[in-house]
SEDRENSE-384822 format. One record per residue (C-alpha): residue number from 1; residue in three letters; x, y, z. Coordinates in Angstrom, 2 decimals. Layout:
BEGIN
NUM_ala_X_Y_Z .
...
% end
This chain:
BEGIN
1_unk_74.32_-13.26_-20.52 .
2_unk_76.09_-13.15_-17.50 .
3_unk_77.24_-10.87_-14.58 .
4_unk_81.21_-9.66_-14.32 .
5_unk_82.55_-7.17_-11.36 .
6_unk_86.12_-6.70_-10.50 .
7_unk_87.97_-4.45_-8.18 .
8_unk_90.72_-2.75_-6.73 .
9_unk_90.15_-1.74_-3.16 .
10_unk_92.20_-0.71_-0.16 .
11_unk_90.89_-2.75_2.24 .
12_unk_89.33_-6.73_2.15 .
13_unk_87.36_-6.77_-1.05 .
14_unk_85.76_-10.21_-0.56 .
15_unk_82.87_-8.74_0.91 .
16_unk_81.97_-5.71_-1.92 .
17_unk_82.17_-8.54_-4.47 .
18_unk_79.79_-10.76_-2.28 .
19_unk_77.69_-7.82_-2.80 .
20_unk_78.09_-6.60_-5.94 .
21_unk_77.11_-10.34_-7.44 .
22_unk_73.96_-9.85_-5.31 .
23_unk_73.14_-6.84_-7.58 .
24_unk_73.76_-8.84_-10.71 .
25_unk_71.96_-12.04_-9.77 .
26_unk_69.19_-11.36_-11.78 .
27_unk_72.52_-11.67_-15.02 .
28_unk_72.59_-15.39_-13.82 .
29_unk_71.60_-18.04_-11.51 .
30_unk_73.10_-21.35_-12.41 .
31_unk_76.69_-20.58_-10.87 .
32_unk_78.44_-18.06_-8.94 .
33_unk_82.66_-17.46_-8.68 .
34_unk_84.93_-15.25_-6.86 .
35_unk_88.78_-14.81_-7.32 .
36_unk_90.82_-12.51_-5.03 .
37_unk_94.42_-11.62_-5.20 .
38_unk_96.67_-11.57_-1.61 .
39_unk_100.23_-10.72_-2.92 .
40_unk_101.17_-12.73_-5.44 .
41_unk_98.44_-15.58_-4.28 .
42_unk_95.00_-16.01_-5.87 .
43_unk_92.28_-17.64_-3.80 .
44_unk_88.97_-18.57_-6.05 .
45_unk_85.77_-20.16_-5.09 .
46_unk_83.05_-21.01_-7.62 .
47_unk_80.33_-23.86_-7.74 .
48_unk_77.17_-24.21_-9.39 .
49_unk_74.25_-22.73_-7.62 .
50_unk_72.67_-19.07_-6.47 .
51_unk_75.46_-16.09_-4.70 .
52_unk_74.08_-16.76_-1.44 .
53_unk_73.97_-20.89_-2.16 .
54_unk_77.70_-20.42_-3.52 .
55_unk_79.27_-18.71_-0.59 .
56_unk_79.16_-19.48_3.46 .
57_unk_81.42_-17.86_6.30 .
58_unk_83.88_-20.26_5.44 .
59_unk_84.49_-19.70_2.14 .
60_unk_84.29_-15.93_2.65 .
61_unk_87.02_-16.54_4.87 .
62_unk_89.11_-18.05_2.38 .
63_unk_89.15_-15.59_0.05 .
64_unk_91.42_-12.83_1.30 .
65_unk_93.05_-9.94_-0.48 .
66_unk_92.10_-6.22_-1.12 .
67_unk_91.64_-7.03_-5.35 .
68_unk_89.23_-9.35_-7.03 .
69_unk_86.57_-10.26_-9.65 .
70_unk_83.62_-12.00_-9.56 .
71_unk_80.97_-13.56_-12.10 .
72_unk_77.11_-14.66_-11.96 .
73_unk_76.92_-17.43_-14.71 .
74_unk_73.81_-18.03_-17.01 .
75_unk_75.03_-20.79_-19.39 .
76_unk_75.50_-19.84_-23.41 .
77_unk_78.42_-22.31_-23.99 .
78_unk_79.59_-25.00_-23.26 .
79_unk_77.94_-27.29_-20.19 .
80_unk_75.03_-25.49_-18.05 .
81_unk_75.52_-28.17_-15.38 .
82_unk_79.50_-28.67_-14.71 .
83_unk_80.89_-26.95_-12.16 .
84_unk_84.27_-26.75_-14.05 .
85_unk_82.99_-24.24_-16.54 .
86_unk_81.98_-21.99_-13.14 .
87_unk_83.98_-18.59_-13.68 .
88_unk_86.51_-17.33_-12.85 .
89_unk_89.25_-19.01_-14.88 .
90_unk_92.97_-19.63_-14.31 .
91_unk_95.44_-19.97_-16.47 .
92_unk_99.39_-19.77_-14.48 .
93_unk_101.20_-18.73_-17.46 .
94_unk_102.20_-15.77_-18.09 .
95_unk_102.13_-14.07_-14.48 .
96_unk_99.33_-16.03_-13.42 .
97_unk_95.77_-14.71_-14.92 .
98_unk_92.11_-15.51_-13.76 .
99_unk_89.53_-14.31_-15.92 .
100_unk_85.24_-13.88_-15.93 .
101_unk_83.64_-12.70_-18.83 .
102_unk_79.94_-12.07_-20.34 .
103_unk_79.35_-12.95_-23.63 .
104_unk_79.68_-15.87_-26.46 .
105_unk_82.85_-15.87_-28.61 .
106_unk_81.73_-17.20_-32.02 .
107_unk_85.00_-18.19_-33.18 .
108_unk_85.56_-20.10_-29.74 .
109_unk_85.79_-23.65_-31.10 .
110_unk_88.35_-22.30_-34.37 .
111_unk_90.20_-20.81_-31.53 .
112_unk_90.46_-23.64_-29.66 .
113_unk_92.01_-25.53_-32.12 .
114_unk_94.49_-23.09_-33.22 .
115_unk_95.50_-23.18_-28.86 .
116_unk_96.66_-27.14_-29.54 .
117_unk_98.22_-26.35_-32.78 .
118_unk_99.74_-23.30_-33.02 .
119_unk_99.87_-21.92_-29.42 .
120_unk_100.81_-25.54_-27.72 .
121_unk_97.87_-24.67_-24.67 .
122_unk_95.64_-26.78_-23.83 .
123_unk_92.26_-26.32_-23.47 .
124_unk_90.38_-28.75_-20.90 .
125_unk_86.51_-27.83_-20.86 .
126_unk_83.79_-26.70_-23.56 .
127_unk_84.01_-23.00_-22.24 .
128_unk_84.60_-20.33_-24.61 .
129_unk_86.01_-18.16_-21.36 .
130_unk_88.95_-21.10_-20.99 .
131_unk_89.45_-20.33_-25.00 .
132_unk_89.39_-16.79_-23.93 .
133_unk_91.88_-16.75_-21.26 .
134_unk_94.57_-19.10_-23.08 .
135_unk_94.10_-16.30_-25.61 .
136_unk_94.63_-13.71_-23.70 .
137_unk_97.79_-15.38_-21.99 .
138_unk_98.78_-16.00_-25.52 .
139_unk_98.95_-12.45_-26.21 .
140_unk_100.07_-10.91_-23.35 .
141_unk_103.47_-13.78_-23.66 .
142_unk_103.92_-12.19_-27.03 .
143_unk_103.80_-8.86_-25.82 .
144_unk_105.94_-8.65_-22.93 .
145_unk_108.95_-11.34_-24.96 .
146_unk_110.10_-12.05_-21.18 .
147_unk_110.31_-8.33_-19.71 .
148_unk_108.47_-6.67_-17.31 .
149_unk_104.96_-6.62_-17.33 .
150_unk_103.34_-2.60_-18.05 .
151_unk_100.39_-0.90_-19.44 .
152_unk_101.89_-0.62_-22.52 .
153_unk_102.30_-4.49_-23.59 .
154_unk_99.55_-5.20_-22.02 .
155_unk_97.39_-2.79_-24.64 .
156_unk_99.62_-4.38_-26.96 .
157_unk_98.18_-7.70_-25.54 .
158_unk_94.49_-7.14_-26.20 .
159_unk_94.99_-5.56_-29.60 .
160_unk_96.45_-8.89_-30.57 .
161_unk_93.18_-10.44_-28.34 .
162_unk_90.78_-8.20_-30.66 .
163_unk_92.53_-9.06_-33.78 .
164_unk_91.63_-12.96_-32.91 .
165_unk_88.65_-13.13_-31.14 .
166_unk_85.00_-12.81_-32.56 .
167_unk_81.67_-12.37_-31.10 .
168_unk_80.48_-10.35_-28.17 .
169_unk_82.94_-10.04_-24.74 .
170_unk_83.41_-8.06_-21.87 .
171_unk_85.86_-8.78_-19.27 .
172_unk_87.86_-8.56_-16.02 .
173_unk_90.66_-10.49_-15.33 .
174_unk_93.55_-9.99_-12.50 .
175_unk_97.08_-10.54_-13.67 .
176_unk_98.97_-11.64_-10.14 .
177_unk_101.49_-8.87_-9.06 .
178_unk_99.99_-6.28_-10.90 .
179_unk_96.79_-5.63_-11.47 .
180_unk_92.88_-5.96_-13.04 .
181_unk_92.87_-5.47_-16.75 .
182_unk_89.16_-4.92_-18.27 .
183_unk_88.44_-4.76_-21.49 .
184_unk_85.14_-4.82_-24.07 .
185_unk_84.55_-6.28_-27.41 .
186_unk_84.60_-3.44_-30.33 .
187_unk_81.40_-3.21_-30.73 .
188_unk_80.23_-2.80_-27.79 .
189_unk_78.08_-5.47_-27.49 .
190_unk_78.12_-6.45_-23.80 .
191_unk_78.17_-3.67_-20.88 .
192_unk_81.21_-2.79_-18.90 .
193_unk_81.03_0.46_-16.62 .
194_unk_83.69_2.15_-14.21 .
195_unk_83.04_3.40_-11.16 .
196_unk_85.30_4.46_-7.93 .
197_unk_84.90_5.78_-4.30 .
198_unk_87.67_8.30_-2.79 .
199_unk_88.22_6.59_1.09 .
200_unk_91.10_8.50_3.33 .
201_unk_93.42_5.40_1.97 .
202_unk_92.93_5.90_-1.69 .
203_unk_91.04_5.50_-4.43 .
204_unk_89.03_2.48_-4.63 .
205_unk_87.87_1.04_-8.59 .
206_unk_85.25_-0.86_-9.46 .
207_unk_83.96_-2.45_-13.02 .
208_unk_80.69_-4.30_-13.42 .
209_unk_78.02_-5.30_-15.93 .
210_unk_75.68_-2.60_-14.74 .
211_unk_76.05_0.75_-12.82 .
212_unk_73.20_-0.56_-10.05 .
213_unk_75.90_-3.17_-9.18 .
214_unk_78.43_0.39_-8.35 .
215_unk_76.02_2.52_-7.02 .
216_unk_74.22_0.19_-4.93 .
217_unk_77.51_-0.04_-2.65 .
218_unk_78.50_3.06_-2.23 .
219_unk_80.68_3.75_-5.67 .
220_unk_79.93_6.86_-8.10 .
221_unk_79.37_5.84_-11.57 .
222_unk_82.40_7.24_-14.07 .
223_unk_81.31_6.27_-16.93 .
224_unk_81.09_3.02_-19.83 .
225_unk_83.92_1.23_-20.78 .
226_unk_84.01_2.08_-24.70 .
227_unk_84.00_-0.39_-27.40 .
228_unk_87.82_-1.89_-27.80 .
229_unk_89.31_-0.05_-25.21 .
230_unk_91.13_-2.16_-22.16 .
231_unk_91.18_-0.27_-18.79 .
232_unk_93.74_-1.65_-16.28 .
233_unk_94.01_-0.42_-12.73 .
234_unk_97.14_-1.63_-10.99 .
235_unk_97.07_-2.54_-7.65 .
236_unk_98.40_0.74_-5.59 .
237_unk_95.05_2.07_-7.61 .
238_unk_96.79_3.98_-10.55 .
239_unk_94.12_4.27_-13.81 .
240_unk_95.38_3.45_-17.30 .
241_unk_92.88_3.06_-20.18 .
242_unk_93.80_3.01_-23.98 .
243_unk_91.56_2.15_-27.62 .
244_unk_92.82_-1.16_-28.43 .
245_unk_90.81_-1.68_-31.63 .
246_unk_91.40_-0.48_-35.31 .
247_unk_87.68_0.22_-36.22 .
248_unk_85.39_0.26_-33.12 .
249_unk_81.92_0.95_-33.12 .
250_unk_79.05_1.28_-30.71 .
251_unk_76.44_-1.70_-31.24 .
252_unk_75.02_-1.91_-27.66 .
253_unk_72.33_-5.19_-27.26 .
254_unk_69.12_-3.89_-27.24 .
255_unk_67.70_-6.75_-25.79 .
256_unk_69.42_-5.68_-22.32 .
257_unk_67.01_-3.33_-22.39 .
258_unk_64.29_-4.41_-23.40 .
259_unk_64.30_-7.60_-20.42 .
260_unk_67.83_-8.16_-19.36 .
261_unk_69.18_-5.25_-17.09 .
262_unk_67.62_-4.41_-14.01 .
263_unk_65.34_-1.18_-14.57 .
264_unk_67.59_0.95_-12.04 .
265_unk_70.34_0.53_-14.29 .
266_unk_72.22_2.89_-16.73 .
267_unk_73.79_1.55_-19.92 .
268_unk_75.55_3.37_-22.45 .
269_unk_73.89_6.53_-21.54 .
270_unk_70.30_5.03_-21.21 .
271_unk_68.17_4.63_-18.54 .
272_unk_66.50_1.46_-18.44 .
273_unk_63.49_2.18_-17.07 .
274_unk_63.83_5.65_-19.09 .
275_unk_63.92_3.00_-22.29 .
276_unk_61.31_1.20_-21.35 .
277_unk_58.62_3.52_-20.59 .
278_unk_59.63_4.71_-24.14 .
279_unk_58.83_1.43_-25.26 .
280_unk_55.11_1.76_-24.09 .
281_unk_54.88_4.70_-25.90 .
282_unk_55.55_3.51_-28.99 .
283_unk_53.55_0.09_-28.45 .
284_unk_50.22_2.50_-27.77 .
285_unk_50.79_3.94_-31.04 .
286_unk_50.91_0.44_-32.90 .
287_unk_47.94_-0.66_-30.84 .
288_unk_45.50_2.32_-31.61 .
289_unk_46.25_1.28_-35.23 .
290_unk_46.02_-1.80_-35.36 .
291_unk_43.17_-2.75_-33.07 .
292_unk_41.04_1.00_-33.34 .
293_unk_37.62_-1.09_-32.36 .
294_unk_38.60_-3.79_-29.62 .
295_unk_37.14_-2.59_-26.23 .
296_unk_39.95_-2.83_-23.64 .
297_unk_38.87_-2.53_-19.85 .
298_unk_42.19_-2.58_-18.44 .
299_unk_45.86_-3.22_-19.02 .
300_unk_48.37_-5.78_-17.13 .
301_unk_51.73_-5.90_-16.97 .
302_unk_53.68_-8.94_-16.09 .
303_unk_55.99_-8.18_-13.64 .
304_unk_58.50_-6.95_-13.42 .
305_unk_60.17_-6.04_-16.29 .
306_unk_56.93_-4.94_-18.52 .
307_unk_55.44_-2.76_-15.84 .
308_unk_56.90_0.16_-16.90 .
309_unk_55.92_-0.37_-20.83 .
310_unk_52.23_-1.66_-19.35 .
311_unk_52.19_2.08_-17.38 .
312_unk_52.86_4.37_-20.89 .
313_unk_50.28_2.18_-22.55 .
314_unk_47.31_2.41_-19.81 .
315_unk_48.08_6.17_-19.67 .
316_unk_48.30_6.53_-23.60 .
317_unk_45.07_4.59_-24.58 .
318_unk_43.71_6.05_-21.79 .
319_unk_42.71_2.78_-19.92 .
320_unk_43.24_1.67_-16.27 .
321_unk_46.13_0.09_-14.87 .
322_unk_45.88_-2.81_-12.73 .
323_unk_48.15_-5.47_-11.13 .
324_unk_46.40_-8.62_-12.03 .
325_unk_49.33_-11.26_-11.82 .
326_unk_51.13_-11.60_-8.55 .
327_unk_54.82_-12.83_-8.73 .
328_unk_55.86_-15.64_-6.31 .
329_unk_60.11_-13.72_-6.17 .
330_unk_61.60_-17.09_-4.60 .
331_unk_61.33_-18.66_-8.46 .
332_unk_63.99_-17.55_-10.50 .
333_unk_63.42_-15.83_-13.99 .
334_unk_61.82_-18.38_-16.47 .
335_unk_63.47_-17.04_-19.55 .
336_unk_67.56_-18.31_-18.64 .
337_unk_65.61_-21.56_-16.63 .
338_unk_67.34_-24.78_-18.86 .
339_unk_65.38_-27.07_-20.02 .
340_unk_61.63_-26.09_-21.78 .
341_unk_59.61_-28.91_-19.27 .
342_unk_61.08_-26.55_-16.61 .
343_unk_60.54_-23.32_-17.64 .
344_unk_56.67_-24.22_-18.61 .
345_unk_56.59_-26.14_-15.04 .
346_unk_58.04_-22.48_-13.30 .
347_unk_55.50_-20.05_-15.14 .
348_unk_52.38_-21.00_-12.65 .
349_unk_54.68_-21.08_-9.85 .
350_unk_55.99_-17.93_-10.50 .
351_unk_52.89_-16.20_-11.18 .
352_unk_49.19_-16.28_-10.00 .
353_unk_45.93_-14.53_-11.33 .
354_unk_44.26_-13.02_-9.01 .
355_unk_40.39_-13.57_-10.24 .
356_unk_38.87_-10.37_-8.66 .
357_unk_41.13_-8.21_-11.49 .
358_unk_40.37_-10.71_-14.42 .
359_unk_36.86_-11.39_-14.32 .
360_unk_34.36_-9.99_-17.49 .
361_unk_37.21_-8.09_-18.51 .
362_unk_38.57_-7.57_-21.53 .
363_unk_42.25_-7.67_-20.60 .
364_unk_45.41_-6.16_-22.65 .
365_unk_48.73_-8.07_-20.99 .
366_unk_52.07_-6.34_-21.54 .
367_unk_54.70_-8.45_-21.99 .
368_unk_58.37_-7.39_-22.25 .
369_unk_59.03_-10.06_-25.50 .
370_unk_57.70_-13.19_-26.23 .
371_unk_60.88_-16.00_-27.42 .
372_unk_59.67_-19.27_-27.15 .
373_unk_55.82_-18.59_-26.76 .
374_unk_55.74_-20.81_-23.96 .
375_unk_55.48_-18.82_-21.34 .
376_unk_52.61_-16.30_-22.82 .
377_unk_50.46_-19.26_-23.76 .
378_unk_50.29_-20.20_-20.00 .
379_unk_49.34_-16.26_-18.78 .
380_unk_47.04_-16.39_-21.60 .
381_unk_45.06_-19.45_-20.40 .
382_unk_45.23_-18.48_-16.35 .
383_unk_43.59_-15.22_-17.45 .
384_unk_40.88_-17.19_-19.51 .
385_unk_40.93_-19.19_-16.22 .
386_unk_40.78_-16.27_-13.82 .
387_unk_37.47_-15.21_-15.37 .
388_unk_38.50_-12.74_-18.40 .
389_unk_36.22_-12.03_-21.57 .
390_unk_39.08_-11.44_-23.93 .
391_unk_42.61_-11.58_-23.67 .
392_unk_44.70_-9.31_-25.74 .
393_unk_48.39_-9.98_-25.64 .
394_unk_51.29_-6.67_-26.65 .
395_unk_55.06_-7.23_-27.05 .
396_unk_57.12_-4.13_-26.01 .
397_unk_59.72_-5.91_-28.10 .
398_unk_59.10_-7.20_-31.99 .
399_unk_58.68_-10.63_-32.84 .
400_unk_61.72_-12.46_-31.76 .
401_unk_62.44_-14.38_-35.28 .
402_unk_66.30_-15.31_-34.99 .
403_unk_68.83_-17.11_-33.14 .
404_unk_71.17_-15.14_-30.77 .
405_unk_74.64_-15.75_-31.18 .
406_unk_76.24_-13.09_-28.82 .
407_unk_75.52_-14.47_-25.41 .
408_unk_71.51_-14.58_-25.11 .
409_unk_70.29_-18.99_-24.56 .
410_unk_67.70_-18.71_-28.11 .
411_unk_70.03_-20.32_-30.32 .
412_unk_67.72_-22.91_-32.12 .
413_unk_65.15_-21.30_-34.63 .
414_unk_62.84_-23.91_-33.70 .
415_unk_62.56_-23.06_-30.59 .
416_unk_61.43_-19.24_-31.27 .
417_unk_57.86_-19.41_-31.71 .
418_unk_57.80_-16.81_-33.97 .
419_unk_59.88_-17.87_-36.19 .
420_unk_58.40_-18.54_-39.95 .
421_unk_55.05_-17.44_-38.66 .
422_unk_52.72_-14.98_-38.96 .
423_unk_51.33_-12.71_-36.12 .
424_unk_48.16_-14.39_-36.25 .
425_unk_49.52_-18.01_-36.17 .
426_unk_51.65_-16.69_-33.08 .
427_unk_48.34_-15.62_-31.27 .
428_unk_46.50_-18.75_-31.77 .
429_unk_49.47_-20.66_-30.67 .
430_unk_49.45_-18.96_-27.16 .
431_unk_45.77_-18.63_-27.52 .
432_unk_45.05_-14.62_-27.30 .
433_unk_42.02_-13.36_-29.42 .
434_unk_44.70_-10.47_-30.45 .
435_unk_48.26_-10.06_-30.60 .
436_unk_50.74_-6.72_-30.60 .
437_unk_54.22_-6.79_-31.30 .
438_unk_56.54_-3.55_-30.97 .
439_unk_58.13_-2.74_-34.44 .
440_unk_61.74_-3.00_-34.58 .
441_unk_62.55_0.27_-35.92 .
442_unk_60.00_1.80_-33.36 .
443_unk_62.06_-0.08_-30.54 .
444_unk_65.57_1.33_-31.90 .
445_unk_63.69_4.95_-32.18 .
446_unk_62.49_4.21_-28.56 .
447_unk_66.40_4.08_-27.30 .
448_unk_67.91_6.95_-29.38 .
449_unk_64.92_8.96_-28.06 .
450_unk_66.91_9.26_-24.78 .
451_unk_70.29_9.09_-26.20 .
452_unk_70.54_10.53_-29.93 .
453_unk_74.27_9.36_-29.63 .
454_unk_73.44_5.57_-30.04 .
455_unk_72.61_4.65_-34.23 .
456_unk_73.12_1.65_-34.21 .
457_unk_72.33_-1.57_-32.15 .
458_unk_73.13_-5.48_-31.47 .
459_unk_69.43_-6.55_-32.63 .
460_unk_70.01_-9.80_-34.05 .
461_unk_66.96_-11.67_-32.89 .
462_unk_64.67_-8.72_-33.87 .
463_unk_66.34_-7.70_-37.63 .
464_unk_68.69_-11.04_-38.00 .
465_unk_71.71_-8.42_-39.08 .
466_unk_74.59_-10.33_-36.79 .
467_unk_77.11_-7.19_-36.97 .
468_unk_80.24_-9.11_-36.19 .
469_unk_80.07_-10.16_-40.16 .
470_unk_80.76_-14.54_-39.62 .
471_unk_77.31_-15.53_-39.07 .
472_unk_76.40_-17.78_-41.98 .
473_unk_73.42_-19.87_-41.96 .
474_unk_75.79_-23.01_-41.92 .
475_unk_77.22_-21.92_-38.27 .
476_unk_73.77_-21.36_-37.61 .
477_unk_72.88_-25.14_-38.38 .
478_unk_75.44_-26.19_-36.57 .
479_unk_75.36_-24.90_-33.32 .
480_unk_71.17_-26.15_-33.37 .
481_unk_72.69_-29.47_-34.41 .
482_unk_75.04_-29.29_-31.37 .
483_unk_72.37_-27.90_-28.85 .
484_unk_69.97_-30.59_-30.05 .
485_unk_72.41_-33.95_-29.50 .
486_unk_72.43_-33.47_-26.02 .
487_unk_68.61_-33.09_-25.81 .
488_unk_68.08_-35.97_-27.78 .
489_unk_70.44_-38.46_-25.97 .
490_unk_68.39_-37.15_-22.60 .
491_unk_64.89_-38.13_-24.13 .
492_unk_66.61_-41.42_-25.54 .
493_unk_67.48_-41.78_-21.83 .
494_unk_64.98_-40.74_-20.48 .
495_unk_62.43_-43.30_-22.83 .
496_unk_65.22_-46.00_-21.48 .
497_unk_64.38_-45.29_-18.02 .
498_unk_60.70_-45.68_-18.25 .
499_unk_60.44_-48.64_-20.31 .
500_unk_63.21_-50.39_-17.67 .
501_unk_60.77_-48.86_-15.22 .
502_unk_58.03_-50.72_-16.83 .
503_unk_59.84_-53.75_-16.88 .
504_unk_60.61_-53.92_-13.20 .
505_unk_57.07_-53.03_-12.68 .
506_unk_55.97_-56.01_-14.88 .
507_unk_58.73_-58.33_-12.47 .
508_unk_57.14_-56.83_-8.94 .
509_unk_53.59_-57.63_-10.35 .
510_unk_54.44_-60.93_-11.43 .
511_unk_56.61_-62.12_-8.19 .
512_unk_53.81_-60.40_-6.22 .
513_unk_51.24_-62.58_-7.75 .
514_unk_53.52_-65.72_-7.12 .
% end
């Protein structure tokens, strides 16, 4: 998961993308990129780091031109801490290119062998977006055979891309001289929306992740790119947008939804907050069944993204509503924190019980999902500590049970902690007295509720269906096996360092002594 913006303005655009990455922070904190176009001249910043971290006056400054793209990074592939594998991308052949783009590419390492064989590009980092690009390039080479550069060939270009690539992608790229081509997987996994604002110079375009990221600066929502079709806006502002796929289909993740887009957002046709208020509805239903004689004093969310599921259910079972957990917002979002010591360290920084709410209750907590259980088991035991009689722990989202392959960091089934259990092992692992989940056809039904248009979903985690059809449980081993390595080689060092530690204790104490 990541955040992507690009646009075509008529007057310095460094600025609106500053912005715009603002309103998609939330899409990714461990790097931030810009890329804008001046003539024929790209100028690109990116480094590791938060938006307002990444960029000072000075490198505002250099980053002139009225056309651009931007990208908030939360790492899927390739390495979470190298600042090489910040986005954009640039590739100088053909045209010139630079390239962001949310989402995982499954075939990404395949394709990056076929670049060195077949293609003769080279491919310098562990970044399925390099892969991407040189694809891309690739394509668009093909297309244009050494003449001019239009919309046609460059439709041309990412049929070829679609025919090629698999997994989940949306992008923006800006091809030097003439223009920002955007584009979406076919099924529609990852969001791309248009939007534009009429100023007395022109029309000014706009693509981003999520419409908040449009409206919040002034631009009018158009609509969602569809599944397989490229848009390309050239830079005097002129809109071309064709269906570059054979067989596309609309398979939106549901788990934006459910935690990853910001509530204010609209995505193919669905409010979120609209969604998840659904969701609440839906999770009262499952918890008057299933628990018809617990006593529940009052529900908790745990903010932010649950509040609006926690609402439906305190008004449905007819309970009150209180805040109970007060978020510390300087600590970023556990869930996309690397690293499991770090995310468990973050959760009692991030939150705090406040006792008054908590104490000789029996408390139900709404959470939005539970993935790796580590998180819940820590609200579970500050509410225990803040005084509470019972805790009773609800999902708004069902059991999380697979690894996500399409740009989501729960790749290792051994890290989702329900995963070969049962509901009731779950809930004594994070230590509730009772435990909820949302049913996955009840979550689907939640969504179509508000848009009858959308049948079908990305749900992999939830169902385990991957819909892009080259999911076996061999590639499944072996990106754990590759996610794992590094992990181990860090504890291995990690071991080193504290028995040299030891050691040079052991020398101190002994030359002390002498």
């Amino acid at each position: 998961m990541c955040g992507i913006v690009g646009v075509v303005s008529r007057s310095p655009v460094n600025q609106l993308l500053y912005d715009a990455l603002l309103l998609l922070q939330h899409r990714g904190q461990d790097a931030a990129g810009i890329a804008t176009a001046n003539g024929s001249t790209f100028h690109m910043h990116k480094a590791n780091g938060m938006v307002r971290d990444v960029f000072r006056t000075r490198n505002m400054r250099s980053l002139p031109g009225t056309s651009g793209i931007g990208q908030v990074r939360y790492p899927t592939a390739g390495s979470a801490s190298s600042e090489e594998e910040a986005q954009p991308f640039y590739v100088n052949a053909p045209f010139g290119i630079v390239l962001a783009h949310n989402g995982n590419l499954t075939n990404w390492q395949q394709l990056k062998e076929e670049m060195f064989r077949v293609d003769r590009r080279h491919i310098n980092t562990h970044s399925d977006t390099e892969v991407l690009l040189n694809v891309l390039a690739h394509e668009v080479q093909l297309a244009t055979s050494g003449l001019e550069l239009d919309p046609a060939a460059l439709f041309k270009a990412v049929a070829g891309v679609h025919r090629r690539l698999r997994g989940s992608y949306a992008i923006v790229s800006l091809i030097s001289g003439y223009g920002l081509l955007a584009f979406r997987d076919p099924f529609g996994i990852r969001p791309l929306c248009i939007g534009k604002m009429e100023t007395p110079e022109g029309t000014e375009w706009m693509l981003a992740s999520e419409s908040v990221a449009l409206e919040g600066i002034g631009f009018e929502f158009v609509r969602d790119v569809r599944p397989g079709e490229a848009v390309f806006i050239d830079f005097d502002g002129n809109f071309y947008s064709q269906q570059c796929a054979t067989a596309p289909t609309l398979n939106p993740c549901i788990f934006e939804l459910v935690y990853l887009a910001r509530p204010d957002s609209v995505l193919d046709g669905v409010p979120v907050y609209n969604a998840r208020l659904r969701m609440g509805d839906y999770l009262a239903e499952k918890i008057k069944r299933e628990l018809p004689d617990v006593k529940i004093d009052v529900v908790m969310p745990i903010p932010d993204s649950s509040r609006p599921a926690a609402m439906q259910v305190a008004n449905k079972l007819g309970v009150e509503y209180r805040e109970g957990f007060f978020k510390n917002r300087y600590v970023g979002r556990t869930f996309i924190m690397p690293g499991q010591a770090m995310r468990k360290k973050s959760v009692r920084q991030k939150l705090n019980a406040m006792g008054i709410e908590f104490k000789g209750k029996n408390v139900l907590i709404i959470d939005d999902s539970i993935v790796r259980g580590t998180t819940s088991q820590e609200i579970v035991q500050m509410a225990r500590d803040a005084g509470a009689t019972k805790v009773i722990f609800a999902s708004a989202a069902p059991p999380v049970k697979y690894p996500n392959v399409y740009g989501i960091d729960m790749p290792t089934r051994g890290e989702l902690v329900a995963h070969g259990r049962t509901d009731d092992e779950v809930a004594r692992i994070i230590g509730a007295d009772y435990l909820v989940y949302q049913d996955v056809e009840s979550l689907k039904q939640a969504v179509r509720d508000i848009n009858p248009e959308l049948k079908e979903f990305e749900a992999s985690c939830f169902d385990g269906d991957y819909i892009t059809g080259d999911i076996t449980s061999t590639y499944l081993d072996n990106i754990e096996t590759a996610r794992l390595a590094p992990q181990a080689q860090s504890d291995r060092d990690a071991a080193s360092d504290a028995m040299d530690g030891g050691t040079r204790s052991q020398l101190h104490l002994q030359l002390s002594v002498e």
